[in-house]
C-alpha positions in Angstrom: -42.7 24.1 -52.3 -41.2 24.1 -49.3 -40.8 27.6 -47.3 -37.8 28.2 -45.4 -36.7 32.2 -44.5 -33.0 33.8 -43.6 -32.9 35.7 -40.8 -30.7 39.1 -41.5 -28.7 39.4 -38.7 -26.2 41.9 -40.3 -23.5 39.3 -41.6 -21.7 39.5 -45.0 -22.7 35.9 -46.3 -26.6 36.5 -45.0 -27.5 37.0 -49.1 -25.7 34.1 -50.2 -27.7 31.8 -47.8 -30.9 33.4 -49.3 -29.1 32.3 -52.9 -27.9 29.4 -52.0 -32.0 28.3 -51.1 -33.2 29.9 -54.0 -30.7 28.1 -56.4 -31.9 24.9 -54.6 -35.9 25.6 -56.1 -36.8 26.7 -51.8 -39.4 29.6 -51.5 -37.0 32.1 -49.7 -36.9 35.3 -48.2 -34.2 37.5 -46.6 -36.1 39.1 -43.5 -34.7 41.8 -41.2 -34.5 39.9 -37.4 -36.7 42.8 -35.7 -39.6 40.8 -38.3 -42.5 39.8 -35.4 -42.4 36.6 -34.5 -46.0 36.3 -35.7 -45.6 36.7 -39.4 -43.3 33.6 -39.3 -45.7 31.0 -38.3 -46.1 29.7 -41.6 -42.7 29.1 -42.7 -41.5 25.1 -42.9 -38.0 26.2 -41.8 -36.0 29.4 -40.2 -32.2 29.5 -40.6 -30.8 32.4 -38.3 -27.8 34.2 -40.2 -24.4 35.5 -38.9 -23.7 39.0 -38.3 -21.1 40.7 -35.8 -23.0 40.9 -32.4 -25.5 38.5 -30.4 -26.4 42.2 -29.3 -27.7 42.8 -32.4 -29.9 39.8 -33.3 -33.2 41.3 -32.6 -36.4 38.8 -32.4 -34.3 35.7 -33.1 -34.5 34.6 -29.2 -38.0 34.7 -29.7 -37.6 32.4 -32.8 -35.9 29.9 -31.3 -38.2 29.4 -28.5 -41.0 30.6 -29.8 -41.5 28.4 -33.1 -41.8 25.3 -33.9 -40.2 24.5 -36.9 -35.8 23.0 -38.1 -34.1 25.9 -37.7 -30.5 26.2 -39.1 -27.9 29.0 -36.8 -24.7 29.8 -38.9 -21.8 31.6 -36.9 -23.5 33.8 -35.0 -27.3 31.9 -35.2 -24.7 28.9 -34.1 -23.6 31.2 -30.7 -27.4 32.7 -30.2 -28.5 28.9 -30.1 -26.2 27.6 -27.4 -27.0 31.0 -25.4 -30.7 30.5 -25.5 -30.7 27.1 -24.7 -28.2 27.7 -21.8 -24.7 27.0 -23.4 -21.5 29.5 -23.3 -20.0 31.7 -25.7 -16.8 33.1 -25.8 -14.0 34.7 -28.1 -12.1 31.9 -29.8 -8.6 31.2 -29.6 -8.2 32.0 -33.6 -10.0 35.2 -34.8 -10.8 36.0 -38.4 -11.8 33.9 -41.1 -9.8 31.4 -42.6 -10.2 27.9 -44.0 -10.7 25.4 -40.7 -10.8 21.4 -41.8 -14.3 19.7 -39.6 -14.4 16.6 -38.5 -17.6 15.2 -38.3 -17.5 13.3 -34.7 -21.6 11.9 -34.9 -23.7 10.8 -37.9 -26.6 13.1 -38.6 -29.1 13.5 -41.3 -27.8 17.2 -41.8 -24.2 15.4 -43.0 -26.2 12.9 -44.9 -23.7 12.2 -48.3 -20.9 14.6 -46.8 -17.3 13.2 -45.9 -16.6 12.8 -42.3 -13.8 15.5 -42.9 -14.0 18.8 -44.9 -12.4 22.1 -45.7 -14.9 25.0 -44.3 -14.7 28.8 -44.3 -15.6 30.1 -40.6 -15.0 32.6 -38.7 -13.7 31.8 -34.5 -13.6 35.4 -33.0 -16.6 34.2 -30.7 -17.6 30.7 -30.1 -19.6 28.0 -28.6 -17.4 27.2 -25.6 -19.7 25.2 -23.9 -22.4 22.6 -25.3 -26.4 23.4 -24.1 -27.6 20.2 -21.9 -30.1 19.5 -24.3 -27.6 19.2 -27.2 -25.0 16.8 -28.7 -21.7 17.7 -30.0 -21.9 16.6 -34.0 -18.6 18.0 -35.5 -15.5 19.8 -34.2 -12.4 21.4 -35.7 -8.6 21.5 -34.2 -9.5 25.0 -33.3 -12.9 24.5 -32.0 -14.3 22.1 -30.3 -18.0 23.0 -31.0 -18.3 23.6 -34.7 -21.8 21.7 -35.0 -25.0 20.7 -32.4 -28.0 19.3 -32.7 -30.7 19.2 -30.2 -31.6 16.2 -28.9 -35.1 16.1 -29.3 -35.7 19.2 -31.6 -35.0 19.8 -35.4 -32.4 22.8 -34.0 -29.1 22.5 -35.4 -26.2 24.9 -35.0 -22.9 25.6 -37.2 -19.5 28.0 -36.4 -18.7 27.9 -40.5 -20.2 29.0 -43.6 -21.9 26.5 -45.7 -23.1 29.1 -48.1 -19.6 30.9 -49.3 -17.6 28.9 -52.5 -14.4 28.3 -50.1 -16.1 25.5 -48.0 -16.7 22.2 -49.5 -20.4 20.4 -49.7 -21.8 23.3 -48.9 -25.0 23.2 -50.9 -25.3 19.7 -49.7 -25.6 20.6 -46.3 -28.3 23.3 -47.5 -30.3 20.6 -49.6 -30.0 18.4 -46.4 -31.5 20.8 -44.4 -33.8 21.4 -46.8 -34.9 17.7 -47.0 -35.3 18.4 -43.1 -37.9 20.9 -43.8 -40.0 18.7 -46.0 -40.8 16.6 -43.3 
């Protein structure tokens, strides 16, 4: 069984991801982010939650560079992504959450069986304003420009919306897909 954890990083949809895995048959856990970055070395995957502050994420830097193994940012994992890896963040020009329609603009495994366009639930108060060197754009929004990366190189991927609530469409696909990632 495949072992992939959710980092707690204070957000209001951080138990559904942990659902949303469990529902798929993933060995799961919700951990709090100040969890040592030792105790994760034998997980298959790490997806870093949302939550209000990249002041307030904890040991998920660390994660990022540190392991060595796909890991998933939503929203605010999305933002602490780009920062680590050298890209900008920034309040959006929409706040709040509402439903934002993604476009997907590159194929990717992680869209594998989703339509190129979709309804999502997200959040744009902050941002990915600018794209990390190592990365590649893979979906955008008419309100967002960045609203899904990949690293080049790196199973790292990177979303502003919310895969995980009922108001955004193929969301559990995009969870099995990462999933299927993890496997590997």
């Amino acid at each position: 069984m495949v072992k992939i954890y959710v980092v707690y990083n204070y957000g209001q949809y951080n138990h559904l991801i942990h659902r949303t895995l469990r529902d798929l048959g993933v060995e799961t856990k919700l951990i709090p982010n100040t969890t040592p970055v030792e105790e994760l070395k034998d997980v298959d995957g790490l997806i870093l939650g949302g939550g209000p502050s990249l002041d307030r994420t904890g040991n998920c830097e660390l994660y990022v560079k540190e392991l060595d193994v796909p890991i998933l940012g939503i929203c605010l994992g999305h933002q602490l992504i780009a920062k680590v890896f050298g890209g900008e963040v920034g309040k959006g020009k929409v706040g709040g959450y509402a439903e934002v329609k993604i476009k997907v603009v590159e194929e990717d495994e992680i869209f594998e069986g989703i339509p190129k366009e979709f309804r999502a639930w997200a959040s744009h108060m902050d941002e990915v304003k600018k794209l990390p060197k190592d990365f590649k754009l893979l979906a955008k929004s008419e309100i967002c420009e960045i609203e899904a990366m990949k690293h080049r190189s790196k199973p790292i991927y990177g979303v502003q919306w919310h895969p995980e609530v009922y108001h955004t469409e193929y969301g559990v696909e995009f969870y099995r897909n990462f999933v299927k990632i993890c496997k590997r």
